[in-house]
N, C-alpha and C positions, 0 to 999 in steps of 0.2 A: 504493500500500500504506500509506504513512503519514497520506495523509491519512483512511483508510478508519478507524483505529483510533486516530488523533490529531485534537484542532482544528487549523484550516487555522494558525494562530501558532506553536502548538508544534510541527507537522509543520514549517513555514518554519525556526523556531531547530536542529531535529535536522540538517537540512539546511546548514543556514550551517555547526554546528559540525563535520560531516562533511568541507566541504571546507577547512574552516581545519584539523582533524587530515589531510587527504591534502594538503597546501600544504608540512605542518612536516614530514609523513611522507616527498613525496618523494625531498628530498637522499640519505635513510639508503639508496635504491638505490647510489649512491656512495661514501660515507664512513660513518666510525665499521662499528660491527657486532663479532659476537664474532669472537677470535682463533681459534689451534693450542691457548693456554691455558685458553680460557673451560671453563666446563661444558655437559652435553651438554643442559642443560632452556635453557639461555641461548641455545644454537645452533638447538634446535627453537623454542624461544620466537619467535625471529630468520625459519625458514624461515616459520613459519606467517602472518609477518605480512602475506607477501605473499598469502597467501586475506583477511587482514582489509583490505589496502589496495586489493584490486580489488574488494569484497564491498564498499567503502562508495565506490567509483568509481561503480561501477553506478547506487548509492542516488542520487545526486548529481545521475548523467546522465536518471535515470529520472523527475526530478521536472519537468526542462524538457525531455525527448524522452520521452514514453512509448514503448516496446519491444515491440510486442505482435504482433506479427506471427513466421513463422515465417524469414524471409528476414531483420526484421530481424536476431533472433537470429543467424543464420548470417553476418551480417555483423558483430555482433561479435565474434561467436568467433574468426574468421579477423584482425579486428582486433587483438585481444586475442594472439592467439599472434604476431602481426607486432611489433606491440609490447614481448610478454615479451621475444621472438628478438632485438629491438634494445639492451634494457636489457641482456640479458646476454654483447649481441657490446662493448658500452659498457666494461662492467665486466671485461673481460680486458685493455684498456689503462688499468685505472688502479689495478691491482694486487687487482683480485677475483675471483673462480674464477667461470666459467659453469658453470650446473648446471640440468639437465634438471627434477630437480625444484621448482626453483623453477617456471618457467616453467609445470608440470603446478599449482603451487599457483597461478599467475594465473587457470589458468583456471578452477579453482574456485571462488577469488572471483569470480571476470565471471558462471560462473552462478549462483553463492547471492543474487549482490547482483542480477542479470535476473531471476530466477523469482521472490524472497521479495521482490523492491522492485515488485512488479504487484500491483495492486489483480486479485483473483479473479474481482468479481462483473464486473467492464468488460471482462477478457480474451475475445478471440472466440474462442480456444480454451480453456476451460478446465481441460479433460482432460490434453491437453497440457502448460499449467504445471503440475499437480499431481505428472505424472510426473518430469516434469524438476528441479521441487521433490525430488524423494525421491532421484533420481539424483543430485542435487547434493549432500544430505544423506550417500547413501551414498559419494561419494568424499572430504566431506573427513573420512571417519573416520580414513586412515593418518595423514595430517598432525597431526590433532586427538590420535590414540593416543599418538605420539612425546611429544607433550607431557605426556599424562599418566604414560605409564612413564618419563618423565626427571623431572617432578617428584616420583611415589613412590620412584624412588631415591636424589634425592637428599635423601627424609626420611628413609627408613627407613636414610641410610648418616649421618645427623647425628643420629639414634636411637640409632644403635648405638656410635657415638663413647662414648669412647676405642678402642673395638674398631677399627684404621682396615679393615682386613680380614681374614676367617678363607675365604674361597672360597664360600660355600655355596650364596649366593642368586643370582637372574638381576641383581639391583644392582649388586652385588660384583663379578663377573665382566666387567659393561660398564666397570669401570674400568680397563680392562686394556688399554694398545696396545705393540703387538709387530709385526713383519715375518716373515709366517706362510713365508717364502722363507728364516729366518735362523733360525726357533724354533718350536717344538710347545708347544702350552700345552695341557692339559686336567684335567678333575678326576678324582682316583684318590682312591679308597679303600686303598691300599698303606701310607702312610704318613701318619697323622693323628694332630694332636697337641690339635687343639680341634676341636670338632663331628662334620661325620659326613665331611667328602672336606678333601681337601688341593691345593692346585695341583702340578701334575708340571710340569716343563718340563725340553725336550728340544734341548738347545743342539746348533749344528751346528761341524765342524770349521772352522778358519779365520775368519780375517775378524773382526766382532763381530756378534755373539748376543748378544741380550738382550731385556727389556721391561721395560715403562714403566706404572707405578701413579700412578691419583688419590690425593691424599690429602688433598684441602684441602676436608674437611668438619669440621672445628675448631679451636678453637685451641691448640695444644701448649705453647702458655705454662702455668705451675702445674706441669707433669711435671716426674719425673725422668728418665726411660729411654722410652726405645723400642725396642721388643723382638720377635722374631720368631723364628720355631722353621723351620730349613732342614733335612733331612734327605740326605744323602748316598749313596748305595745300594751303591756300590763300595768293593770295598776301599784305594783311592789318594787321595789328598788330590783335591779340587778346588779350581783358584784361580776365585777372582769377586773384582767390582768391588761395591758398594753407594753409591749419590749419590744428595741428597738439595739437592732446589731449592725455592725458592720464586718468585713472580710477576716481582719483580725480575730476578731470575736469567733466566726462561725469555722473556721478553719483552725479554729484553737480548742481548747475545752471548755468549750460551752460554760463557764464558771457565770452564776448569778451578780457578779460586781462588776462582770465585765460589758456589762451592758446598761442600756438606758430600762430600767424597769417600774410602773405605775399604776400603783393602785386605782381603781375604777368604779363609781358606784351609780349605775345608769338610773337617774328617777324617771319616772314616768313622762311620755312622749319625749321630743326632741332635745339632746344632749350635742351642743356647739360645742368641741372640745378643741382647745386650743395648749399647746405644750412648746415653750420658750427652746430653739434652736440649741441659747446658749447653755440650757441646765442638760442638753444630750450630751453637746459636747464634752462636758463635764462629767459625767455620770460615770462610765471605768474608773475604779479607784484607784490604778497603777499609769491611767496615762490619758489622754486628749481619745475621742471618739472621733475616726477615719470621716469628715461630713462628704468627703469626694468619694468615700468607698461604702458608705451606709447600704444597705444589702437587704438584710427582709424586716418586715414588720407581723409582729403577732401579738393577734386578740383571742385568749382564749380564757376559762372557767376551771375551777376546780373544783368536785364534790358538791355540783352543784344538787340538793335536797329535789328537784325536778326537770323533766326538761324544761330549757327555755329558748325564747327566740328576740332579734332583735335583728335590726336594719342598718345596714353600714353604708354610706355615700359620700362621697366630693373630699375625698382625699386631697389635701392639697399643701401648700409651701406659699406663706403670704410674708 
């Protein structure tokens, strides 16, 4: 394929530079990669790269073994899943999660990089590659997708900075993790206090209930307040919790001093809660809170005698 559409030196240099990036690429099977912290375009950025690193395997393998048969094909494939299967039996003793879809994005790259690294006109079948070409194309749309819906969210949520959330869009909503065993989360129109829905959440009795907000799409330095509107539906107080971390914090040990933490006692209907920029910054007992790196925010319950619910909206930095 390369040399079909390149001269034979600069088809040789694409080549050299393919396997010197899959030499420097391999390690990161093992080390480094994103965390629990990272963002969600860093961690798809991350899956996808394993279609980039078998997609330029191929390129590599294809220029001193051409592939053009239909057995060889089937001989890398079954290669190739032997393979992924090994890297990700590897990666559970040295502290990395096996995951299926990884393994599904190998095989995408082995056929992007087998079908699109054959020259068309030499293939003895070439009906065949062109199908498997488009097949290849059609799977790695999911992989490809993630990355593009976690890069438009994470523009459109540093667009809308200072606003850190109001609920409204499919962005806003992926920032959100919770233990759907511990809490109900959904959008209501009942109680809204900017745009058109508000978050309800439906805390369960006992235990802790809660969830966990992004919010490290700006830098909170230059504010004063941080402010957000909770809404109450019953007549009796509710108690909550409010903490607020940054990267330090959340890739450290979790320790109770190292973060901004605030007692909560929701009365009845709307709760304008406003909380001085300057006392987060302060709040780590051992040093200044990161306001360029501040990371999640969580509102949850402890032991709460029943369940309860309440309404969360217009998150914001004033």
């Amino acid at each position: 394929m390369l040399n079909a559409i390149l001269s034979p030196v600069a088809a040789r240099s694409v080549v050299v530079l393919c396997a010197v990036l899959l030499v420097l690429a391999a390690p990161l099977f093992f080390v480094g990669g994103p965390d629990w912290v990272s963002s969600t375009l860093l961690k798809n950025l991350w899956n996808f790269g394993h279609v980039v690193f078998f997609a330029l395997l191929l390129v590599v393998v294809q220029w001193f073994v051409p592939l053009t048969h239909w057995h060889q094909w089937l001989g890398v494939t079954l290669l190739a899943l032997l393979l992924g299967a090994t890297v990700e039996v590897v990666q559970h003793f040295v502290g990395r999660h096996a995951s299926w879809g990884d393994l599904f994005n190998n095989l995408v790259g082995v056929w992007l990089g087998l079908f699109w690294g054959q020259h068309l006109g030499a293939a003895p079948y070439p009906n065949r590659v062109r199908w498997a070409r488009a097949l290849s194309l059609l799977l790695i749309g999911p992989a490809l997708w993630l990355v593009v819906e976690a890069a438009w969210a994470e523009l459109s949520l540093r667009r809308a900075f200072p606003l850190v959330n109001s609920f409204e869009s499919r962005a806003e909503w992926q920032q959100l993790g919770f233990n759907p065993a511990r809490i109900g989360l959904q959008p209501s129109t009942t109680a809204v206090s900017h745009g058109e829905q508000s978050l309800q959440v439906d805390l369960m009795a006992g235990g802790y209930s809660g969830l966990r907000l992004r919010v490290c799409y700006g830098d909170w330095q230059g504010f004063n307040v941080v402010a957000m509107d909770l809404f109450n539906p019953e007549a009796d107080p509710m108690p909550l919790v409010l903490r607020l971390s940054d990267v330090i914090h959340d890739r450290g040990d979790n320790h109770y001093d190292d973060r901004f933490n605030r007692a909560l006692l929701l009365q009845p209907g709307w709760n304008r809660l406003r909380f001085a920029i300057a006392d987060i910054a302060r709040s780590p007992k051992q040093r200044s809170m990161q306001l360029d790196a501040l990371c999640n925010l969580g509102i949850f319950a402890a032991d709460l005698p029943r369940p309860r619910r309440f309404y969360l909206d217009n998150i914001r930095l004033e």
